[in-house]
C-alpha positions as CSV (number, residue, x, y, z in Angstrom):
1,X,48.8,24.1,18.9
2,X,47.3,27.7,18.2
3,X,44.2,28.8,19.2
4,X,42.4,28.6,15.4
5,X,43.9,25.0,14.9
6,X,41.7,24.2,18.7
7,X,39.0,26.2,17.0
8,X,38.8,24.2,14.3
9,X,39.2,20.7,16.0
10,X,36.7,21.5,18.5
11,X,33.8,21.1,16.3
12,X,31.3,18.8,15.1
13,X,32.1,16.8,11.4
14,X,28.5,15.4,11.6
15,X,25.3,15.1,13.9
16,X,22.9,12.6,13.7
17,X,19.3,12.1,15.7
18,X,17.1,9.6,16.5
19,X,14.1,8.5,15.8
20,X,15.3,10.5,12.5
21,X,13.8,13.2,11.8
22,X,13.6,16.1,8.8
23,X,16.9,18.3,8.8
24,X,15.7,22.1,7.2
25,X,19.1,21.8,5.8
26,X,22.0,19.4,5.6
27,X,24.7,19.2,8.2
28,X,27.6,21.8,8.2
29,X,30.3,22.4,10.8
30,X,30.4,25.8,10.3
31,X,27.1,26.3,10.7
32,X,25.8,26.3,14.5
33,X,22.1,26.6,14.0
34,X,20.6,23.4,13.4
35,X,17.1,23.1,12.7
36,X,14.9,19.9,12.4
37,X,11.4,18.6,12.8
38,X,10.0,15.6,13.9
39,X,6.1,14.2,13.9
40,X,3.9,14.9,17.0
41,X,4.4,10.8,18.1
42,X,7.7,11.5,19.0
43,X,8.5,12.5,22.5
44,X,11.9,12.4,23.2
45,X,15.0,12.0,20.9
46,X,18.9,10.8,21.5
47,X,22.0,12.5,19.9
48,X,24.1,11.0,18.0
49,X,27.5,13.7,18.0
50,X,30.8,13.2,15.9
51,X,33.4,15.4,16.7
52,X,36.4,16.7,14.3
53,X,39.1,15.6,16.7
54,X,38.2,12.3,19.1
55,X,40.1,13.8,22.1
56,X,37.0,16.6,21.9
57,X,34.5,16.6,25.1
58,X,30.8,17.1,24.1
59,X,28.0,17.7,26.2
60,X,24.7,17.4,25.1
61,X,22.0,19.8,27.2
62,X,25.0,19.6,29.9
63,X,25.3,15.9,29.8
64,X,29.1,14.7,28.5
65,X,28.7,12.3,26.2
66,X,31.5,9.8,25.1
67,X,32.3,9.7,21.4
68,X,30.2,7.5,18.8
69,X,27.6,6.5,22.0
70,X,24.3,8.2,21.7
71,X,23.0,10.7,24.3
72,X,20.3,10.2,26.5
73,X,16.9,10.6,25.7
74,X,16.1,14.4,25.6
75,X,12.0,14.9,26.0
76,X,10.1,17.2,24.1
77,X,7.2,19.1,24.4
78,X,5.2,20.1,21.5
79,X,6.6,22.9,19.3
80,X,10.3,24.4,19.2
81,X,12.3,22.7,21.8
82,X,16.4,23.8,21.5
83,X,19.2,21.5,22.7
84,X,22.7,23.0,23.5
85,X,25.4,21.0,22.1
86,X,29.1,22.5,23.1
87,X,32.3,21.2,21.6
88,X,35.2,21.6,24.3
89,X,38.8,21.1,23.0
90,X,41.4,19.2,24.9
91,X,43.0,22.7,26.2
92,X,39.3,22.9,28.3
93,X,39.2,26.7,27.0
94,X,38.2,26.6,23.7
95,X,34.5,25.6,22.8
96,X,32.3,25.7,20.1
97,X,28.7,25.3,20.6
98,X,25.9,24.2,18.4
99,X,22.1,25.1,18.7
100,X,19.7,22.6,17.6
101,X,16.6,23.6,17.3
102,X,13.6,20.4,17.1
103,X,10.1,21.5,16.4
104,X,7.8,18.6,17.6
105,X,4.4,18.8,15.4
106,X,1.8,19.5,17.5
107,X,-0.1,16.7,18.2
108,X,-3.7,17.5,15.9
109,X,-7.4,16.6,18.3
110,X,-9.1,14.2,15.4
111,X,-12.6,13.2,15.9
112,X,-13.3,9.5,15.7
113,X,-17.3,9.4,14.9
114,X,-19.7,9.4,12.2
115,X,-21.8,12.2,11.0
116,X,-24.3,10.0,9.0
117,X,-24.9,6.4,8.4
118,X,-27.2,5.0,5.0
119,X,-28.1,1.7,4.1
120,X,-29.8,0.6,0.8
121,X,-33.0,-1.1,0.8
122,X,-34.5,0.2,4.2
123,X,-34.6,3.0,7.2
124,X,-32.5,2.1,10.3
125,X,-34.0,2.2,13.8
126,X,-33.6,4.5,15.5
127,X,-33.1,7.3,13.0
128,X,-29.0,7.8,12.9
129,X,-27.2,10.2,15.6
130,X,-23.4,10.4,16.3
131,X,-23.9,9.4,19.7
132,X,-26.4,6.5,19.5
133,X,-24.2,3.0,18.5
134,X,-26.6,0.7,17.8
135,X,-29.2,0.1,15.3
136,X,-31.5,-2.9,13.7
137,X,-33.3,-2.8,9.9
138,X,-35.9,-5.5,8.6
139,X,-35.3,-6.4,5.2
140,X,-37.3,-8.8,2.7
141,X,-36.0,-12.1,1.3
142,X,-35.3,-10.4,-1.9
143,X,-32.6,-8.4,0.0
144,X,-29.6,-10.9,-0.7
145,X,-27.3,-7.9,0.3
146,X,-27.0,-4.3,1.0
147,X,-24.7,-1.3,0.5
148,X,-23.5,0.9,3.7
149,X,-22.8,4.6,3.3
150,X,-21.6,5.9,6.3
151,X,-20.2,10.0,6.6
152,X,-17.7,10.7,8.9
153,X,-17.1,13.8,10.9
154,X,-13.5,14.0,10.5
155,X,-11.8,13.7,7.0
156,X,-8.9,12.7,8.4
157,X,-10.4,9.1,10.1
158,X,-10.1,5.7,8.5
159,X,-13.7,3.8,8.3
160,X,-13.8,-0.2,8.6
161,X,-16.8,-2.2,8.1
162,X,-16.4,-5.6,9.1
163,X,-12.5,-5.2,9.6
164,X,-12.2,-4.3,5.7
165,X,-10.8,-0.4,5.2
166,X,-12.8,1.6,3.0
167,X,-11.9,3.5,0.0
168,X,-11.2,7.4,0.3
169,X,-15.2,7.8,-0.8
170,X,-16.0,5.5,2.4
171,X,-18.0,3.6,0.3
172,X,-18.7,-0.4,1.4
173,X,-19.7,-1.9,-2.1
174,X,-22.1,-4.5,-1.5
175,X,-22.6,-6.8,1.7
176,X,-23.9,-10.5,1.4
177,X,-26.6,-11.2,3.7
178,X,-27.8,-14.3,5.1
179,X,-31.2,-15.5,6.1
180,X,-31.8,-14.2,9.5
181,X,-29.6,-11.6,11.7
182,X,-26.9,-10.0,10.4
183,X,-25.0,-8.4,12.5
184,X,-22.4,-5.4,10.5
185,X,-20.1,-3.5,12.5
186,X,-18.5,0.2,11.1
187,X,-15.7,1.2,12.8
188,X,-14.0,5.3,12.8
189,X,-10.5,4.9,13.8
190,X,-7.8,8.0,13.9
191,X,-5.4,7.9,11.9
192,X,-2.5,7.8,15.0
193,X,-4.1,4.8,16.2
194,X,-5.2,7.0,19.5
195,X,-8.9,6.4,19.6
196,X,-11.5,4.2,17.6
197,X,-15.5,3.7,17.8
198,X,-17.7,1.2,16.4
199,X,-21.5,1.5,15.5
200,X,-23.8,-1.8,15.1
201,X,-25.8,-2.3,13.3
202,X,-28.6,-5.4,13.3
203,X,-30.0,-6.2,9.9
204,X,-32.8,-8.8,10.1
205,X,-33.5,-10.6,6.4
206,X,-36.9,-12.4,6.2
207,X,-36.6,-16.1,5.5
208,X,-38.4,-16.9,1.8
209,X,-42.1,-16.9,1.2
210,X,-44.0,-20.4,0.9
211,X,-47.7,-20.7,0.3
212,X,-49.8,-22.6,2.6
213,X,-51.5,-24.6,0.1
214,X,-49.7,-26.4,-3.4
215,X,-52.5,-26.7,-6.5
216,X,-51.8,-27.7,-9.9
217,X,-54.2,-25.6,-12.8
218,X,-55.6,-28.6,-13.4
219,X,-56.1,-31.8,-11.5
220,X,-57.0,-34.6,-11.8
221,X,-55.0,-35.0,-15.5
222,X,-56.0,-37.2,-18.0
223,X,-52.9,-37.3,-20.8
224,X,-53.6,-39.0,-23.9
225,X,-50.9,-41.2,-25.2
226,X,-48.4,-39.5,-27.8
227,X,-50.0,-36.6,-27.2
228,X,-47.7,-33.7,-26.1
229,X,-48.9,-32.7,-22.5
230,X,-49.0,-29.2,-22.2
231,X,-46.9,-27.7,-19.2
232,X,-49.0,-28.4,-15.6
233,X,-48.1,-25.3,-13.5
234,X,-48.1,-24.6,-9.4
235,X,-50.4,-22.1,-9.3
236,X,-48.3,-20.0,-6.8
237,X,-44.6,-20.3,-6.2
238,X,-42.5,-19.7,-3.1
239,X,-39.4,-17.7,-3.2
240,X,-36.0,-18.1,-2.8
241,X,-34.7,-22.1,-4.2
242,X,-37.3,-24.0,-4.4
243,X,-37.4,-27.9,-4.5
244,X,-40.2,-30.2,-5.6
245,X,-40.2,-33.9,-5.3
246,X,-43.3,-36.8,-6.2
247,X,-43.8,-39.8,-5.5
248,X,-44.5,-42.5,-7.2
249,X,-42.8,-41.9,-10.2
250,X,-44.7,-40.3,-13.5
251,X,-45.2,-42.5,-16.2
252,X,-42.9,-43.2,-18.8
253,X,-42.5,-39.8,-20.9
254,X,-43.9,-37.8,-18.9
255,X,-41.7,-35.1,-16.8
256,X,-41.7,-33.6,-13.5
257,X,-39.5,-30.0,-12.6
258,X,-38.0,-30.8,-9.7
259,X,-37.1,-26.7,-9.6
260,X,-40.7,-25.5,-10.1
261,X,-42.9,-28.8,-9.8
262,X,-44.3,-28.8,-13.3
263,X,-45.3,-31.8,-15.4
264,X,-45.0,-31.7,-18.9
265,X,-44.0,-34.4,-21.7
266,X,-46.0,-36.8,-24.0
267,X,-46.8,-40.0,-22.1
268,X,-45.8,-43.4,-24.0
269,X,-47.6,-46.4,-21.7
270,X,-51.0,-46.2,-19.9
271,X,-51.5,-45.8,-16.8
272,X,-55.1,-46.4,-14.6
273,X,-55.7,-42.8,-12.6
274,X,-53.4,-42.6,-9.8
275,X,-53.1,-40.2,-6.5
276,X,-49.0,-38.7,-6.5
277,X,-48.0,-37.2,-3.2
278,X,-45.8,-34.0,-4.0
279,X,-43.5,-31.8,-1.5
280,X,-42.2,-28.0,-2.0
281,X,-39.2,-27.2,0.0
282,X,-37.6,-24.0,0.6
283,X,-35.2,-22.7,3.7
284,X,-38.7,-21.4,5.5
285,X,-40.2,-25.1,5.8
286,X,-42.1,-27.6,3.1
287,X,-46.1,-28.3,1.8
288,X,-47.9,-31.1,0.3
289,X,-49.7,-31.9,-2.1
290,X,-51.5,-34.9,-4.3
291,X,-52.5,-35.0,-8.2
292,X,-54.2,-37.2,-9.7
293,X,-53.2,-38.4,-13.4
294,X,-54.0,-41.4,-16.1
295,X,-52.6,-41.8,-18.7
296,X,-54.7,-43.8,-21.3
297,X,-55.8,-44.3,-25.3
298,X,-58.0,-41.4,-26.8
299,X,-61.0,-43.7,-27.0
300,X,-60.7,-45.0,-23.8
301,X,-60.4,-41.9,-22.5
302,X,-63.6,-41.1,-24.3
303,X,-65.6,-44.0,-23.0
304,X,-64.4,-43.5,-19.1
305,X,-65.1,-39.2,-19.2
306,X,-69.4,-40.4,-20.4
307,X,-69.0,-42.8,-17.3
308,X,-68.3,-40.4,-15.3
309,X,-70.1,-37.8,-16.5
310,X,-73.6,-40.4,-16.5
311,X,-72.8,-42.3,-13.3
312,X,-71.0,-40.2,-10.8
């Protein structure tokens, strides 16, 4: 065999690495510069050489390496790093060498941290720094939830509230609150999964008003008998869901809200003044009240309003 015929058997007919990276351009024997990237999580890499002829030795940065097995692991440092791949035919003399050339990224310093942190509805204490984790807000009952705007300082970090990834505008939408503490956590993660840091924050909902003291606009009530009885308010209501209950029962017609505790309706039997014990409920705790009603005839009515009015 002549010396071009070992030239051209002592080469490579294709070269694969792993973890895979980017080739600058494909694969050709008769090429001997080889040049690839890979990311900056990659620190070492295996080579994967096919020779031409399969009696051909290669050695891979002076390591021999048996045909179709991979090589061992070569490290690499960030930036170019170049691996000597040589091609020996089965005369020993004739070689052919290949230069690959692997550019590891270089690994970029991201900044897990926020630059600013906003919530709706109130002013979070202490006032916001990057280095301070943990913060509280008091909120009214009528905050049933509350958007979180945190900033970040790098661009490049993912943001979390509550384990659910943000959008690109790091915006939370809206977040339900409950009566009582609330506790959110915003988390800044890089993107490589390197470093992460979470900020708390304590938000503190007030349970619902209730009055101390449950009054009717007018009591005692005296309804005259298919006579429509204009609405009988609460004079101040509680917030959040309200529930009213009475006992006894009204008289036939007549009709109690159990939702805001008024009584309205046009009576149809008569009934002798009687004392009804009322109760408003909401989550902060419950009041009681009485009213006193009758329900009677027009000229009955009449007769017991001048006996009162005369003798009492």
């Amino acid at each position: 065999m002549n010396k071009n015929e070992l030239a051209s058997l002592s080469a490579l007919s294709n070269l694969g690495v792993t973890p895979a990276g980017e080739f600058a351009w494909p694969f050709d024997p008769s090429t001997n510069l080889l040049v690839m990237s890979v990311n900056e999580t990659v620190t070492n890499v295996s080579v994967l050489p096919v020779p031409v002829d399969s009696t051909t030795t290669v050695i891979v940065g002076g390591k021999p390496v048996d045909a179709g097995d991979l090589s061992d692991p070569i490290p690499l440092t960030e930036g170019d790093n170049v691996v000597l791949i040589l091609c020996v035919a089965q005369d020993g003399v004739t070689v052919s060498n290949y230069l690959l050339q692997i550019t590891r990224q270089i690994l970029r310093a991201y900044v897990a941290a926020l630059a600013g942190l906003e919530a709706s509805g109130g002013a979070l204490y202490p006032a916001f720094n990057t280095s301070i984790y943990s913060y509280s807000m008091n909120l009214g009952f009528a905050n049933a939830s509350i958007a979180i705007s945190p900033t970040v300082v790098d661009n490049n970090t993912i943001v979390s509230i509550n384990d659910q990834v943000l959008g690109s505008d790091n915006s939370s939408g809206l977040v339900i609150l409950g009566i009582g503490s609330n506790q959110i956590t915003i988390t800044v993660s890089t993107p490589d999964g390197l470093a992460s840091v979470s900020y708390t924050m304590i938000i503190i909902r007030a349970k619902p008003y209730l009055p101390s003291l449950l009054r009717y606009r007018r009591n005692p009530v005296f309804a005259l008998i298919s006579h429509p009885q204009a609405n009988n308010n609460v004079t101040e209501q509680g917030e959040g869901a309200m529930n009213y209950t009475i006992t006894p029962s009204l008289p036939a017609g007549l009709v109690f809200s159990s939702t805001d505790g008024s009584i309205s309706g046009v009576a149809t039997e008569a009934t002798p003044l009687t004392t009804y014990f009322i109760t408003a409920t909401n989550p902060s705790g419950s009041i009681n009240s009485t009213i006193q009603l009758a329900t009677e005839l027009r000229m009955f009515l009449f007769i017991y309003l001048i006996f009162i009015y005369l003798f009492i």
